[in-house]
N, C-alpha and C positions, 0 to 999 in steps of 0.2 A: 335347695333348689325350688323354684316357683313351680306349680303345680301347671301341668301343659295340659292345655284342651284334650278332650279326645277325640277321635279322628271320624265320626259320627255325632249326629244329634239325637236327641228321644225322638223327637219327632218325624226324624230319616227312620231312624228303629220303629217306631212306632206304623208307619206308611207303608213302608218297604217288606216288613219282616211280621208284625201282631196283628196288624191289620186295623189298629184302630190307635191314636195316642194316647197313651198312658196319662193319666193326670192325678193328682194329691201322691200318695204313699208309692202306688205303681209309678210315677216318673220318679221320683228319688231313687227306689230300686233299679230300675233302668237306666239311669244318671250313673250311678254305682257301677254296675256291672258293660257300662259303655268305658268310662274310664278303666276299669279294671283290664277289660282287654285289650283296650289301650297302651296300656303299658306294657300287656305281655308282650303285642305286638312290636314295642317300641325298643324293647329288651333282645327279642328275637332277630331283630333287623338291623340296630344299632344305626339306627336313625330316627329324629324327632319329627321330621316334614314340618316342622314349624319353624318360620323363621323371628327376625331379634325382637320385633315387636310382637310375640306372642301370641302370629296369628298360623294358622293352617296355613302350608303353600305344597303345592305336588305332592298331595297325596293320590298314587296309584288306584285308580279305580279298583283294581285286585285287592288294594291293602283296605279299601274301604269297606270292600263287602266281607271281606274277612272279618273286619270288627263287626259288621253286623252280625254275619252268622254266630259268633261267637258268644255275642251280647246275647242274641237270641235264643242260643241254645240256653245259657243259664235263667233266664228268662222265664222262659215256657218249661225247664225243667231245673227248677232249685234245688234241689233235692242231691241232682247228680244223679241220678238213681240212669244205671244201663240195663238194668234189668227188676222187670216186676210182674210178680203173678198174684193174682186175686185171689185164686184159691186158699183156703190157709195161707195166706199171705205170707210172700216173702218177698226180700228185696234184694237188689246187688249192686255196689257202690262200684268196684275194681273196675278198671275201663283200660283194658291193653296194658296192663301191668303201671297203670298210677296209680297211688297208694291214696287213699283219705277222701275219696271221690269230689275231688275241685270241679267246681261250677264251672268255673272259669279257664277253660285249656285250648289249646291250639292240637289238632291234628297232626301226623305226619308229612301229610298232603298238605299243610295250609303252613306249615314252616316253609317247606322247598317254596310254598309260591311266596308267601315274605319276603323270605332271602332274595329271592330270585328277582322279584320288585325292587327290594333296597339294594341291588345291586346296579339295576338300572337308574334308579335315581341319582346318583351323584353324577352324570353325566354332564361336562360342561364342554360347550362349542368356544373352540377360540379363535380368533380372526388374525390369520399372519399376513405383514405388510411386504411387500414383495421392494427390492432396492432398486427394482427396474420399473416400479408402478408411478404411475402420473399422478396418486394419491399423497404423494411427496414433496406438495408443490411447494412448503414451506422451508423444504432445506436445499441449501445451495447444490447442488450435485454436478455441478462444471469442473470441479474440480478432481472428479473422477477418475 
């Protein structure tokens, strides 16, 4: 399968979220880690919001800032690290019982609002023609 945009740019991440945009080695990582949560996102919601020509269409303002925050967090903490003390230094990778401390995760709270987004996205208006409507003018109806 073709590799799908991700649902942010570095330089939305970069404006929005670092405060400044990333450029040479910091945008490839940011590039990286935009796609990365992209796809959890895309995995979690089972929806791609891209349509056939490979471009972004309705993406949920929620679903977007979600990849920001996510991108960001791994970002501003590669490490993973939920916990750290300076003293004799120590560190703590475990985050709410995930194992291997991934950069890259979605929250409890930011599942429900994915779901909760890709569930309003399939939404489709359909237009019913009424057999009594004057929008009918092309078929005979005398014979009724």
């Amino acid at each position: 399968m073709d590799e799908l945009p991700p649902l942010a740019t570095v330089e939305q991440l970069g404006k929005l979220r670092i405060g400044y945009v990333p450029t040479d080695a910091e945008a490839e990582r940011a590039a990286g880690l935009l796609t990365a949560a992209s796809d959890l996102i895309r995995d979690t919601a089972d929806v791609t919001w891209v349509d056939d020509a490979g471009q972004l269409v309705g993406v949920p303002r929620r679903v977007f800032n979600i990849c920001l925050d996510v991108a960001y967090r791994a970002f501003d903490n590669p490490q993973a690290l939920s916990q750290r003390q300076i003293g004799d230094s120590s560190k703590a990778y475990d985050r709410t019982g995930r194992e291997g401390g991934e950069a890259v995760y979605l929250t409890k709270a930011e599942e429900k609002a994915v779901r909760r987004a890709a569930a309003g996205s399939g939404f489709v208006s359909v237009t019913m023609v009424s057999p009594w409507s004057t929008d009918r003018a092309d078929e005979d109806l005398t014979g009724l």
